[in-house]
N, C-alpha and C positions, 0 to 999 in steps of 0.2 A: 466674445466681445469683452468680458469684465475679466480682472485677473484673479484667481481662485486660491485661496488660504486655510490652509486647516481649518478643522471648525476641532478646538481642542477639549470640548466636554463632551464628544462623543465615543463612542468605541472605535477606535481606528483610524482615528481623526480622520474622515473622508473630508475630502475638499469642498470647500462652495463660492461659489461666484460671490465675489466683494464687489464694493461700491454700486449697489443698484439704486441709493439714496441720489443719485442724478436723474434715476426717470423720475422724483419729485420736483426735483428744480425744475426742471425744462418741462412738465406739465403744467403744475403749479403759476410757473413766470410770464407760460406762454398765454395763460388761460387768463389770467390777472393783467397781459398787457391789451389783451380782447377784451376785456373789460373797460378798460379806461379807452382805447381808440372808440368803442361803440357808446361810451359816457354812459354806463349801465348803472356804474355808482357816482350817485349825487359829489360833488369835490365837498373838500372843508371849509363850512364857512366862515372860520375868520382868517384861513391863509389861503383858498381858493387852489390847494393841493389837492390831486386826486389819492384816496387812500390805496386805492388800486395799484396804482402805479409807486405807491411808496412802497407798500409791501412787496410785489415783485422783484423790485432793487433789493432792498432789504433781502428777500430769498436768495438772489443770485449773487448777494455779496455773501450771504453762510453760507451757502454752494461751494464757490471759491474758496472759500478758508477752510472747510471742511475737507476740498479734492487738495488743497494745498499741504493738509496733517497727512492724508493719505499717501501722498507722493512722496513728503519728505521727513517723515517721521517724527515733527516738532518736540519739541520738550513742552511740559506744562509750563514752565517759568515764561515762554515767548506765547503759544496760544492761547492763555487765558486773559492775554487784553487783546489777542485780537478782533472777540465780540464789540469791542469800544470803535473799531473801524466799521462795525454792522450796523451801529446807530447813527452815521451819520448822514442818510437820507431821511432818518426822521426829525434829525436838528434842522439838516439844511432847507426839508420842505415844510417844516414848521409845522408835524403832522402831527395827531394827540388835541387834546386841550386841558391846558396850563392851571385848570383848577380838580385838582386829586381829591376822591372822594378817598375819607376815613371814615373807619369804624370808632374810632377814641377821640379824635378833634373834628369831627363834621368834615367840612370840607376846605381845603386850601386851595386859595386864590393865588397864583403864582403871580398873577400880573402887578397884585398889590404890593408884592412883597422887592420888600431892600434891605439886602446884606453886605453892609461893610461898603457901600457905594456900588455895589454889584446888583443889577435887576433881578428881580424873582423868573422870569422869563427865560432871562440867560442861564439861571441856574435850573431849572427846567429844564432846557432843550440838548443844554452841554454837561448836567449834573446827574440830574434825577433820571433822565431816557438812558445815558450811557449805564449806570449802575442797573436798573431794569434789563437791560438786554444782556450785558457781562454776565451779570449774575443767573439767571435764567438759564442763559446758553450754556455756560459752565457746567451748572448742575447737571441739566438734562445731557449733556454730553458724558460727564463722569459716571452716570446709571448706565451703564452698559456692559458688556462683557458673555452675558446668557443672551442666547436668542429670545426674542421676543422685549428686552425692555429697554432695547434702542426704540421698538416702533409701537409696541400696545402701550405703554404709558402713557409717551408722546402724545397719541390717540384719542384718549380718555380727557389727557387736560383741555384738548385742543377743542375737544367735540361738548365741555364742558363751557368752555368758554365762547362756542358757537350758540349755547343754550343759554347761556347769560347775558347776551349784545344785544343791541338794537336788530328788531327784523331785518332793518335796510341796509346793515353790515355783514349779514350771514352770507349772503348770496358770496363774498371773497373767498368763502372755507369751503364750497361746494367741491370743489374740484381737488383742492388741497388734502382735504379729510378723509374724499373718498379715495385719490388716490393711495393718501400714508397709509389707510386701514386694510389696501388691496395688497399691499404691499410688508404689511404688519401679520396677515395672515400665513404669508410663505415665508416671511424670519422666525414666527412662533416655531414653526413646523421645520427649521433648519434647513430650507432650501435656499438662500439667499440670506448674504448679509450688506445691510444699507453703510455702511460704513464710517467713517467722520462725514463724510458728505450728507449723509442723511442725518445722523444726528444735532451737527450743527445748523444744517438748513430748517428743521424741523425748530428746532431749540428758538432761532430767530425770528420764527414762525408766531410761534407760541407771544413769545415776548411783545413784537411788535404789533400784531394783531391786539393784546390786550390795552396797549398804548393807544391804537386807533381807533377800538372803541372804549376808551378811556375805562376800562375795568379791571385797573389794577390793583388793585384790593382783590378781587376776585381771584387775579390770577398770583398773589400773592400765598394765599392759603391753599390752594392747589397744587402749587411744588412745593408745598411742606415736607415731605417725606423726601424729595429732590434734595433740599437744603439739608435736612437730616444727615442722610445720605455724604453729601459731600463735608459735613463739617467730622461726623466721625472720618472720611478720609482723612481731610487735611489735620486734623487733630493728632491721627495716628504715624500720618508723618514728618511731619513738622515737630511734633512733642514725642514723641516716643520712637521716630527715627525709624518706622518700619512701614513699608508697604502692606495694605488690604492685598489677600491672597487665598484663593479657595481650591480646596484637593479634589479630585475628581479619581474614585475607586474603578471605574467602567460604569459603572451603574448611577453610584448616587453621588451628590457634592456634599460638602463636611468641610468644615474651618475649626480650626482649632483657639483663633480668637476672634477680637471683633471691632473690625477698622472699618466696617463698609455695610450697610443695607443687606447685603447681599451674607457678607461673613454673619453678621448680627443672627440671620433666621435660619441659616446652616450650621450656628455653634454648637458643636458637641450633638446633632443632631442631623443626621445624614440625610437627602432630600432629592428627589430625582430635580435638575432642571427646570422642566415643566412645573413642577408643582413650587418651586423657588418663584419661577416667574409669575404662576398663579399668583399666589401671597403678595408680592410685592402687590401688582398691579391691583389687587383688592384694595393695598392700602392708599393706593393713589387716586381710587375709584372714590374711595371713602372723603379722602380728602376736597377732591373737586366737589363731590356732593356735598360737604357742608359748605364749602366758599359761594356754593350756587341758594343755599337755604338762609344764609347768612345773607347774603346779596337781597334776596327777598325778604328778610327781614328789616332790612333797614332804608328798602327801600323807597 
């Protein structure tokens, strides 16, 4: 059923079924539209949106842009705003609320706020949500390439930020989490790769979930290593005019410099796969677990 692609850090490159990141959409969207027809989640109350039904759009819009890179092989300069088309069932259902908790200025009240004649509100919904989910999606799509940290990262932040919400917003991640993780266990193991489909969908996931339960400070410290990650990309090609790239001898990976997360922990120091994606995802482990201690510290 799926179409099959070398898996190019193995011996032999054997093939493996690509794009399985769609039996997350259509689990995930189906389970979260049963959600909102049975009214299992209370709506928003000051836009009377169901967050249920935001995030299921939300999923089936990075589903779509994820199977759309897959199909047609986008350049970075076109896909990386098209997370900015992902957020806008959360402008247009007015889902979130418009006062952001901070760790440095307390809390901002978007409603009070006026810029230049422009509403605090409007820059909220069209400003602050779009940059939140670009950014996010981005990152989390750029950590990819080794099996396993398209889906165990993903995993870690998501199931991070199911431990940091409100009780009566967890029940949205039930099905989502358990699916990613079922699914995160046979990409570890190189049986299955989820694709742009999955990492974009997942990425929107992450983003818009921390919107809905308004914990983005949380999930801000959480893709720290995400952000990392992609600013030595763009750093390395943008200024230094070269692509992040890693050698693969049969056995182990090795970089000879260091543009990427991945080149960083393999420099001059050769590493099977496995234990590449170990490290990272310890470090992304790390990271959630302090944005969740931090969370409880302030709060």
């Amino acid at each position: 059923m799926f179409p099959k692609v070398p898996d190019h850090h193995k011996p032999n490159k054997p093939l493996v079924s690509n794009g399985l990141g769609v039996i997350y959409v259509v689990a995930s969207s189906t389970y979260l539209f049963l959600l909102y027809f049975f009214k299992i989640v209370q709506a928003n109350g000051s836009s009377g949106s169901s967050p249920a039904l935001t995030l299921a759009v939300c999923i089936l819009f990075g589903g779509f842009m994820g199977l759309l890179d897959d199909w047609m092989d986008l350049r970075w300069r076109y896909k990386a705003f098209l997370p900015i088309l992902a957020s806008l069932p959360l402008a247009a259902l007015r889902e979130g609320t418009p006062i952001m908790s901070t760790y440095l200025w307390g809390k901002i009240d978007f409603r009070t706020l006026n810029v230049l004649g422009v509403s605090g509100e409007i820059i909220f919904y069209f400003v602050v949500i779009p940059l939140i989910v670009t950014v996010t999606t981005n990152t989390v799509n750029q950590m990819g390439g080794l099996n396993g940290l398209e889906t165990v990262c993903p995993s870690i932040v998501l199931l991070g930020l199911f431990f940091g919400s409100a009780s009566g917003l967890q029940v949205l991640l039930y099905v989502p989490l358990l699916v990613y993780i079922l699914l995160s266990f046979f990409n570890f193991r190189g049986k299955i790769f989820v694709g742009n489909t999955g990492s974009f969908a997942i990425g929107i996931t992450i983003a818009s979930y921390a919107i809905v339960a308004n914990i983005e400070q949380t999930l801000v410290i959480s893709i720290l290593p995400y952000v990392f990650n992609s600013l030595l990309i763009l750093t390395g090609y943008f200024v230094l005019r070269k692509r992040a790239s890693v050698s693969f001898d049969g056995k182990k990976l090795f970089s000879e410099h260091i543009r990427s997360l991945i080149t960083l922990v393999t420099y001059n120091h050769p590493l099977t796969e496995r234990r590449v994606v170990t490290i990272i995802s310890v470090l992304v482990a790390i990271s959630t677990s302090a944005a969740l201690f931090v969370q409880q510290l302030f709060s």
